[in-house]
DOKOLLO-620335 format. One record per residue: residue in three letters; residue number from 1; z, y, x of N, C-alpha, C in turn. Coordinates in steps of 0.001 Angstrom, whole numbers, plus 500000, padded with zeros to 6 digits. Atoms other than C-alpha are relative to their C-alpha. Layout:
DOKOLLO-620335
- aa	i	n_w	n_v	n_u	ca_w	ca_v	ca_u	c_w	c_v	c_u
- ALA	NUM	Z	Y	X	Z	Y	X	Z	Y	X
...
end
This chain:
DOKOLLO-620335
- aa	i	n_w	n_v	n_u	ca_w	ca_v	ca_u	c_w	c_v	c_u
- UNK	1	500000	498803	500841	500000	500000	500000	500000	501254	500882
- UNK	2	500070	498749	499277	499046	503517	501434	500853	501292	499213
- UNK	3	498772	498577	501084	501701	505973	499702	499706	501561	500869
- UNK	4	500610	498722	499648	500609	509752	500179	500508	500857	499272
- UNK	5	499199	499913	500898	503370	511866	499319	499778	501800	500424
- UNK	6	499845	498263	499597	503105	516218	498946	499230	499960	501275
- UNK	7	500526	499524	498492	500573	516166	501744	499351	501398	500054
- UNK	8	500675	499219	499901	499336	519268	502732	499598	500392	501606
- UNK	9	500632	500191	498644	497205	520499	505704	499642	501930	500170
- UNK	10	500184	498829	499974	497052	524533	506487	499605	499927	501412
- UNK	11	500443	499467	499048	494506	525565	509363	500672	501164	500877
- UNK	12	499328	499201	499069	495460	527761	511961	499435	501895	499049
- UNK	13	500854	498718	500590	492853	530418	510341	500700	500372	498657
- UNK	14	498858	499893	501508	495196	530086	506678	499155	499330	498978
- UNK	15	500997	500855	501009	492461	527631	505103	501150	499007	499213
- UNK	16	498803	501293	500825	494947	525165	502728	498535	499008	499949
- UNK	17	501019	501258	500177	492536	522132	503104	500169	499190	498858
- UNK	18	499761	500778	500453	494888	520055	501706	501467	500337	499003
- UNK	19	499031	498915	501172	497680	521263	498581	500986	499136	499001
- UNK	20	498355	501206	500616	500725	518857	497789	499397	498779	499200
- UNK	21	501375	501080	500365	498284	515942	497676	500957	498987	499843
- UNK	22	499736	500886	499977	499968	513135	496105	499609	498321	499287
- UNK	23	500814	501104	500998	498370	509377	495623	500683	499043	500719
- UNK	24	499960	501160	499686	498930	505647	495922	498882	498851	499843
- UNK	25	501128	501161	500095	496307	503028	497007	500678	498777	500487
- UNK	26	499386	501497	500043	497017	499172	496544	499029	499700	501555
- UNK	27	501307	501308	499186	495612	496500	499471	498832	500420	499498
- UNK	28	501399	501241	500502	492200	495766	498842	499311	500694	499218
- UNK	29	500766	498940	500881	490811	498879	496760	499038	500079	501183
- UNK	30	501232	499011	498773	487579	500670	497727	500295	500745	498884
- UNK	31	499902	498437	500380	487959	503890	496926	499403	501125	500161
- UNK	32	500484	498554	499468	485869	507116	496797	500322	501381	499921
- UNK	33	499685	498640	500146	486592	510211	497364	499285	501476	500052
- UNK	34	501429	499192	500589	483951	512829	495964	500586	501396	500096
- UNK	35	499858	498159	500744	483934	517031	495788	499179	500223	501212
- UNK	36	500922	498811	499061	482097	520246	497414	500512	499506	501033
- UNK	37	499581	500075	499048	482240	520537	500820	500800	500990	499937
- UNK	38	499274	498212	499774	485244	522446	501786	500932	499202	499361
- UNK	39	498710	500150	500751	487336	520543	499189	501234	498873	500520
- UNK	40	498810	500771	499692	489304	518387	501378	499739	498740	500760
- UNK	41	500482	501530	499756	487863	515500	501855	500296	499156	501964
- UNK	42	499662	500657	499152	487463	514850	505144	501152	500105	500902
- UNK	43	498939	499699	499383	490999	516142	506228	500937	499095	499602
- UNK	44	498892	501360	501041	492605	513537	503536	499940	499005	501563
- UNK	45	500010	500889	499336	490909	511142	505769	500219	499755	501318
- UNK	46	499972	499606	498968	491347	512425	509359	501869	500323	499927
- UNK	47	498628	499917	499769	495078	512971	508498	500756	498550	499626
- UNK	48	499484	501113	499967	495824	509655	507428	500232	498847	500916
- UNK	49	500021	500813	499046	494969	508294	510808	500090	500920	501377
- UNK	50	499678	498718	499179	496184	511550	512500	499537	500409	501085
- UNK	51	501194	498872	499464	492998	512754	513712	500803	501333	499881
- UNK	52	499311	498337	499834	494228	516122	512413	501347	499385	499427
- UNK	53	498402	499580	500265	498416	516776	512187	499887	500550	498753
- UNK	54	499543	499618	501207	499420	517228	508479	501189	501300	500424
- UNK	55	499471	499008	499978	501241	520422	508125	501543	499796	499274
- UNK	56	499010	500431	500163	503801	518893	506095	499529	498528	498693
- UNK	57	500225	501651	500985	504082	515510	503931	500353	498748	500579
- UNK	58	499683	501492	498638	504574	511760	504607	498661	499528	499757
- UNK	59	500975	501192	500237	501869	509027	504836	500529	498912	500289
- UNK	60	499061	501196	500072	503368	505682	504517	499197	498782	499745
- UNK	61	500536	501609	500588	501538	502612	504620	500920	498952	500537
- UNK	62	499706	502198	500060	502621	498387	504519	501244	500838	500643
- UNK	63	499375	499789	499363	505840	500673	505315	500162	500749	501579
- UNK	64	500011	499064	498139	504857	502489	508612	500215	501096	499320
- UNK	65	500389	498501	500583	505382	506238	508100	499629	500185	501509
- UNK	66	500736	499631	499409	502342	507494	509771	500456	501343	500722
- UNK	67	499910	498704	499569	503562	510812	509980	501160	500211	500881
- UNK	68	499176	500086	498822	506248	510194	511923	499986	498890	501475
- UNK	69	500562	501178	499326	504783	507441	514077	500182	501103	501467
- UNK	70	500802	500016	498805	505051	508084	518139	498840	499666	500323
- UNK	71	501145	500317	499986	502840	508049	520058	499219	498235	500722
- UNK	72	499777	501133	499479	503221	504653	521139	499566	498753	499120
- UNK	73	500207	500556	501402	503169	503601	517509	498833	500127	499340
- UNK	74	501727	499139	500896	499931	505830	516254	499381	499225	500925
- UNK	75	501181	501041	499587	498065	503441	518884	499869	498933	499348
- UNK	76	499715	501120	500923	499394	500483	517237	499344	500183	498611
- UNK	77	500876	499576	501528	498157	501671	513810	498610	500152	500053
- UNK	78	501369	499454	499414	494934	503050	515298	499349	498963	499596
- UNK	79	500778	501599	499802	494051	499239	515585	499634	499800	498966
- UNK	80	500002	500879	501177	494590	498420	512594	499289	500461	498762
- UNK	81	500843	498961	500660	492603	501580	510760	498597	500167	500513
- UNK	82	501027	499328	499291	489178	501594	511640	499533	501538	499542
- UNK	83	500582	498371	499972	486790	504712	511476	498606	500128	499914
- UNK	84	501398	499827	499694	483296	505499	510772	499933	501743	499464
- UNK	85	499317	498891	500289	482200	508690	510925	498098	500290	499484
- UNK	86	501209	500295	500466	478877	510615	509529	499239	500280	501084
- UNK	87	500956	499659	498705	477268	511340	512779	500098	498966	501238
- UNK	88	499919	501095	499440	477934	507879	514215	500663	500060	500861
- UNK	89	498970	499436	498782	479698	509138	517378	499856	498693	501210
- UNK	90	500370	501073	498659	477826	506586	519530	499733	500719	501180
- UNK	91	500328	499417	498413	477256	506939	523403	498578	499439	500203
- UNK	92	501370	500045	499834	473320	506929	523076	499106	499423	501121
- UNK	93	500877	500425	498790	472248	505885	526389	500467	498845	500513
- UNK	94	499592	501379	499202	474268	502809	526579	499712	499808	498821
- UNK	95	500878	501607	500958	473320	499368	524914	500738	500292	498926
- UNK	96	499411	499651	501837	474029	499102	520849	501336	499092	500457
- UNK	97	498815	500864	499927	476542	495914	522374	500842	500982	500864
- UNK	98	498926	499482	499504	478697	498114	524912	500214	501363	499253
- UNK	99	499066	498886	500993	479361	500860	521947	500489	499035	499342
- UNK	100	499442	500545	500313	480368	498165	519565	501382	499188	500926
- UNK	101	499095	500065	498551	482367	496569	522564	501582	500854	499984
- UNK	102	498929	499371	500019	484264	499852	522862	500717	500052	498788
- UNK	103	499042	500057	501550	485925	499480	519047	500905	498768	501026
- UNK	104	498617	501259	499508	488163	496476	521260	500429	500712	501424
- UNK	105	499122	499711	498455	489186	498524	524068	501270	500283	499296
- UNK	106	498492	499636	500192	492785	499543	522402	500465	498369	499908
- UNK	107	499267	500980	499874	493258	495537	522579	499647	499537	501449
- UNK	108	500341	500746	498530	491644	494966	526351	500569	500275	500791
- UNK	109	499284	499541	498927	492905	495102	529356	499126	501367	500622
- UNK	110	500531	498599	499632	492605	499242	530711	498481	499686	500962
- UNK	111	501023	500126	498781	491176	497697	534373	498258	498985	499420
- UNK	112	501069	500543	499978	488304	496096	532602	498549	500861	499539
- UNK	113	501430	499327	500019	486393	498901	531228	499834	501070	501569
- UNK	114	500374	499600	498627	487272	500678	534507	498320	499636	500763
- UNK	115	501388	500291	499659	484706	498278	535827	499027	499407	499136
- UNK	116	501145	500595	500995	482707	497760	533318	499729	498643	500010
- UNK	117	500115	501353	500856	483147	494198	532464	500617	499701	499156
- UNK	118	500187	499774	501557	483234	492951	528902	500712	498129	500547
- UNK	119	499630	501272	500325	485546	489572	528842	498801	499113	499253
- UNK	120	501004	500600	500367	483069	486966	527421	500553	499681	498407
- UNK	121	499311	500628	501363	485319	485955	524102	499463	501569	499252
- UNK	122	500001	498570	500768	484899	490219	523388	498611	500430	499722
- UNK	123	501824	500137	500244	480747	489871	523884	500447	498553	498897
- UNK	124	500284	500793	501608	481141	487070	521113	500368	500272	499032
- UNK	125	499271	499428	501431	483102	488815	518928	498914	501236	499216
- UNK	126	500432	498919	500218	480988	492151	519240	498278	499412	499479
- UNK	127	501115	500669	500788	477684	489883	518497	499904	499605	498847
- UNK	128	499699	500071	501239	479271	488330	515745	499837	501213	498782
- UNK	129	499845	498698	501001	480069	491599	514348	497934	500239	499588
- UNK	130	501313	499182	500728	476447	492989	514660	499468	499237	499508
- UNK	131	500463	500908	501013	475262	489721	513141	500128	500473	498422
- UNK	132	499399	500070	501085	477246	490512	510551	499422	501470	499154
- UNK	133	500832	499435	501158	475637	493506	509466	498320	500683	500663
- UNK	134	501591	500521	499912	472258	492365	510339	498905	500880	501123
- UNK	135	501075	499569	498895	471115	493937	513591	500369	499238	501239
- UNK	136	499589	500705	498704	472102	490908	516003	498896	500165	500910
- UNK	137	501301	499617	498669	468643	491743	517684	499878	500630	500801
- UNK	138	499880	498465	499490	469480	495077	518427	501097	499670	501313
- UNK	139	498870	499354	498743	472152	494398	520848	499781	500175	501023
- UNK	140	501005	499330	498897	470465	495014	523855	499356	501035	500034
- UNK	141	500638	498256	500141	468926	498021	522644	500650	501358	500620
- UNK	142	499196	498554	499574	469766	501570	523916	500124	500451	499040
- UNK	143	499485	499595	501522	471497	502839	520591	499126	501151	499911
- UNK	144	501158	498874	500359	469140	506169	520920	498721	499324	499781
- UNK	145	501406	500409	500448	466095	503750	519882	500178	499734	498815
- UNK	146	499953	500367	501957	467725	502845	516365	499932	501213	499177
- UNK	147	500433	499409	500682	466808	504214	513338	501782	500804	499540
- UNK	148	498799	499953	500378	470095	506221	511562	500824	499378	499202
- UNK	149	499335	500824	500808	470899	503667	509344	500365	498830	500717
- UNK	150	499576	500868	498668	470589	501511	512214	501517	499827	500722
- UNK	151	499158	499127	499547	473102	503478	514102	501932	499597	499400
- UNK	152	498512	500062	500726	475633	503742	511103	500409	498534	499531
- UNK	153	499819	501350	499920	475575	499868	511334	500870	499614	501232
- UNK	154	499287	499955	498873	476557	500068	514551	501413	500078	500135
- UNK	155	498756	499346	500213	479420	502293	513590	500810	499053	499043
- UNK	156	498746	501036	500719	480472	499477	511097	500181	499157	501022
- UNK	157	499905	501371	499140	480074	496548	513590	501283	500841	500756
- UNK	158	498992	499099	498735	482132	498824	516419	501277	499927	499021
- UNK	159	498392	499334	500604	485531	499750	513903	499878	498412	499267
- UNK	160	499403	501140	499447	485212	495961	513275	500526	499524	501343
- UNK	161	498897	500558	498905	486552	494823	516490	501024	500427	500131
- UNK	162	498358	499596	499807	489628	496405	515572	500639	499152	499307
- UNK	163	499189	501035	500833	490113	493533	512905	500440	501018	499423
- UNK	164	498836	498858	500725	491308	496477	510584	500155	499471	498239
- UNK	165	499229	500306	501285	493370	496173	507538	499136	501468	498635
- UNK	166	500498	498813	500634	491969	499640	506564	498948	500804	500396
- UNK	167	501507	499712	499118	488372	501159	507139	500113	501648	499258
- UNK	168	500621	498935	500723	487736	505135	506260	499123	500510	500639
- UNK	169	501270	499926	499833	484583	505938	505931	499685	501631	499571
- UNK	170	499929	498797	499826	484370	509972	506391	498212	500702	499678
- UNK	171	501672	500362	500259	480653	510177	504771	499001	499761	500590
- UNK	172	500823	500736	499319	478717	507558	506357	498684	500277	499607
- UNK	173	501796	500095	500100	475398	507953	504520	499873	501274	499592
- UNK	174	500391	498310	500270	475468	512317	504321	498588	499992	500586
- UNK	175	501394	499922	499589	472280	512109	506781	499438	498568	499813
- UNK	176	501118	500934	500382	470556	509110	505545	499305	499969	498851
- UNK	177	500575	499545	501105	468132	508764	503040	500465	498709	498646
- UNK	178	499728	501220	501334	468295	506856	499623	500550	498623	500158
- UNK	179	500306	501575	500129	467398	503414	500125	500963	499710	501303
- UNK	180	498922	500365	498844	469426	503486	503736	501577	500383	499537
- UNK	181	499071	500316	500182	472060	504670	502218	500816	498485	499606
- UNK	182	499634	501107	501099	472582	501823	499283	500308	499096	500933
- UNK	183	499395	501446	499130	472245	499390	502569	501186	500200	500833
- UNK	184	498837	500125	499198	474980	500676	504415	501273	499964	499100
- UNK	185	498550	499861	500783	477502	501132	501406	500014	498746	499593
- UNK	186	499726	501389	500259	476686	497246	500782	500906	499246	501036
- UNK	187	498846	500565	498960	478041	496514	504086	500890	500394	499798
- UNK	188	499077	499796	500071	480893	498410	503415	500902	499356	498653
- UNK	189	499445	500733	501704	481042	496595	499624	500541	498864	500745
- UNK	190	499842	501080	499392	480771	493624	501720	501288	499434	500578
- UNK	191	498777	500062	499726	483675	493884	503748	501501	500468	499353
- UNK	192	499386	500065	500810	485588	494920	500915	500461	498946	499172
- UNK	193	499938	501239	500743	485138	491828	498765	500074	498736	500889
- UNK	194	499880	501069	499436	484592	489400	501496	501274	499952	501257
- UNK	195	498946	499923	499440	487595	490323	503603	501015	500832	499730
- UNK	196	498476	499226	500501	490062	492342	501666	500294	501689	500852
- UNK	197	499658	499001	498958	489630	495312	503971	499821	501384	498796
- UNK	198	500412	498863	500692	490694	498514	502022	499169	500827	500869
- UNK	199	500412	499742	499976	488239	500617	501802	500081	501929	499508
- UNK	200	499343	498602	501025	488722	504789	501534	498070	500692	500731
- UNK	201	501554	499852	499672	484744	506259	501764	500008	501510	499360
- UNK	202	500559	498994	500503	483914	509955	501099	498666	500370	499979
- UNK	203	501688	500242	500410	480654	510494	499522	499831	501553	499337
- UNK	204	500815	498154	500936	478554	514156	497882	499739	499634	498889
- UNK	205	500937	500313	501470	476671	511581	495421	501489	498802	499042
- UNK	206	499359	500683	501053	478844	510540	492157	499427	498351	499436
- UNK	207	501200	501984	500122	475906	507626	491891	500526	499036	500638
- UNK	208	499608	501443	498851	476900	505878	495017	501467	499892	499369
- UNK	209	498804	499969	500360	480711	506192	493727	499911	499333	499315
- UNK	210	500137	500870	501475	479947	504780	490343	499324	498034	500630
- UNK	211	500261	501183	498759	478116	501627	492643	500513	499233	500501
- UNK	212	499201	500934	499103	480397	500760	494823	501523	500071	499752
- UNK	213	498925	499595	499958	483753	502392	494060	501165	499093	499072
- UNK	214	499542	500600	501052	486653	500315	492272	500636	501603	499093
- UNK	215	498769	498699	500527	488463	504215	491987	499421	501109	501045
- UNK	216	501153	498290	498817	486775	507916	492412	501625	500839	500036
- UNK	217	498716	498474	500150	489689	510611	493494	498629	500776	500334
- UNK	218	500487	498653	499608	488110	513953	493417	501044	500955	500438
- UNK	219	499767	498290	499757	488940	517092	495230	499444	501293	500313
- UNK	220	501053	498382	500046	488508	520801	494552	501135	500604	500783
- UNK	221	498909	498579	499255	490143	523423	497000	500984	499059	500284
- UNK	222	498147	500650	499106	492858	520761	498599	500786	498992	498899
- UNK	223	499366	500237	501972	494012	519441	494654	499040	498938	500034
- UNK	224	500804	501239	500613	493259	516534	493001	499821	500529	498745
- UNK	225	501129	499897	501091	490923	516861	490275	499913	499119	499210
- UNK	226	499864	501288	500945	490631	513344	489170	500520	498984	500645
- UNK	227	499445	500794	499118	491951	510288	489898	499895	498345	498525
- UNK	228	500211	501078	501446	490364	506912	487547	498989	499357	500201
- UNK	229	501399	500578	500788	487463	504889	486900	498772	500294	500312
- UNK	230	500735	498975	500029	484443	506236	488204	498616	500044	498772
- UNK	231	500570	500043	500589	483028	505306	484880	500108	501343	498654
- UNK	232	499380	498924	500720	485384	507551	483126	499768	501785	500434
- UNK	233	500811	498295	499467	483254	510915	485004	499550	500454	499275
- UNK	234	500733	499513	500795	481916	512116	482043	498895	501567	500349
- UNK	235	500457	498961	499212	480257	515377	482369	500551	501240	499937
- UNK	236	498830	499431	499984	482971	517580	481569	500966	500125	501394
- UNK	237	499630	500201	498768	484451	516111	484219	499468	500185	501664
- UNK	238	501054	499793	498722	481738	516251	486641	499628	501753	500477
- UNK	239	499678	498261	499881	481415	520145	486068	501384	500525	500293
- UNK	240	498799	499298	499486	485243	520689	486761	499821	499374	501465
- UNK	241	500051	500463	498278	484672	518599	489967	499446	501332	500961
- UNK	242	501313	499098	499372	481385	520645	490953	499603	501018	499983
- UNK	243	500063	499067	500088	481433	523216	489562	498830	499732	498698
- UNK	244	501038	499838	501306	479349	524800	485821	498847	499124	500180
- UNK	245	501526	500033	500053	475820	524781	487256	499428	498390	500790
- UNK	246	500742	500632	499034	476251	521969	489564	498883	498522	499406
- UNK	247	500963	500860	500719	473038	519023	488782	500876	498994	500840
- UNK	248	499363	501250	499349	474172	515414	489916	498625	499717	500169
- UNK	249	501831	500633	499867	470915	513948	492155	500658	498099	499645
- UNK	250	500019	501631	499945	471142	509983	491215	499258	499219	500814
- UNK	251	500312	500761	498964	470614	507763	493980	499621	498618	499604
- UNK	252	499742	501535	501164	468948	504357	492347	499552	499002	501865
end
């Protein structure tokens, strides 16, 4: 259970990102989390794995409180949270296998990426992985030759080798197009249903939400907005999200 209690997040500049944010997600949800840009989103998710320092609040998962975690402890967790992000945050000029690879350095020994050797059990794991979402060909490739959907495959295979209990997905398919999206939010369905791995995904399109999502939170200005069903979006609802004028594009 991820318990998320009065969080809030105030910039240095006096931006309130985030505005006495309080939710609870079970195990094993996928979850989306939809609004403008600006409304929060990716600070929810960047503070839950204390990318950015919450300003005040707890975060509490399976009993850890995150927010008070050393730093000894926030590695320990690290592991166990993966991360994808929307600009993939690969190292382009090395092979698609030694970026996936690096998702298992917080369990390897330091002196081995020193010299750049890859234990042989951690090259079967990191193959496995990209098997697993269907570019085992690619691993030899120089990650600047894949396509971006390619890429953000990558970025799933890689935050597998952390074995994580919890994956957030900080909007993986913002620069991809349609049809690449739908395939990367399957992998992420995928490892939802076929390994229990919660799932927390921020998305622009209400389509993909309705798709894949078991539960949409929205936020406007730092606030929760909604929090249900993402069948229950009516369009009432979709205009307090988005605002009057805003159109919804549908992604089929």
């Amino acid at each position: 259970m991820l318990i998320i209690e009065n969080l809030t997040k105030v910039y240095d500049n006096g931006l309130v990102a985030l505005d006495n944010l309080s939710l609870e997600i079970p195990d094993g949800q996928f979850v989306s989390i939809i609004g403008l840009s600006g409304s929060g989103k990716s600070t929810l998710l960047r503070c839950i794995n204390r990318l950015i320092e919450p300003t005040k609040g707890r975060i509490i998962w399976n009993g850890l409180d995150i927010t008070a975690a050393t730093d000894d402890e926030l590695r320990g967790i690290r592991r166990r949270i993966g991360m994808i992000f929307q600009q993939f945050n690969l190292v382009k000029r090395s092979s698609v296998l030694t970026n996936v690879v690096s998702g298992r350095l917080g369990y390897m020994n330091p002196i081995f990426s020193l010299v750049n050797y890859v234990p042989a059990q951690e090259k079967t794991r990191a193959l496995a992985a990209l098997e697993r979402v269907g570019i085992g060909d690619r691993a030899y490739n120089s990650a600047s030759a894949l396509s971006g959907g390619q890429q953000q495959r990558v970025g799933i295979a890689r935050a597998l080798m952390q074995e994580p209990e919890m994956m957030l997905a900080d909007e993986p398919v913002a620069s991809l197009d349609p049809a690449t999206s739908h395939s990367v939010m399957k992998y992420l369905e995928l490892l939802n249903k076929d390994d229990g791995i919660t799932i927390l995904c921020s998305l622009h399109f209400l389509s993909l939400a309705r798709a894949y999502a078991d539960r949409v939170i929205a936020l406007k200005d730092g606030r929760l907005q909604f929090d249900g069903l993402p069948k229950d979006i009516d369009n009432d609802r979709f205009k307090a999200i988005y605002g009057e004028d805003a159109v919804e594009v549908e992604i089929h």
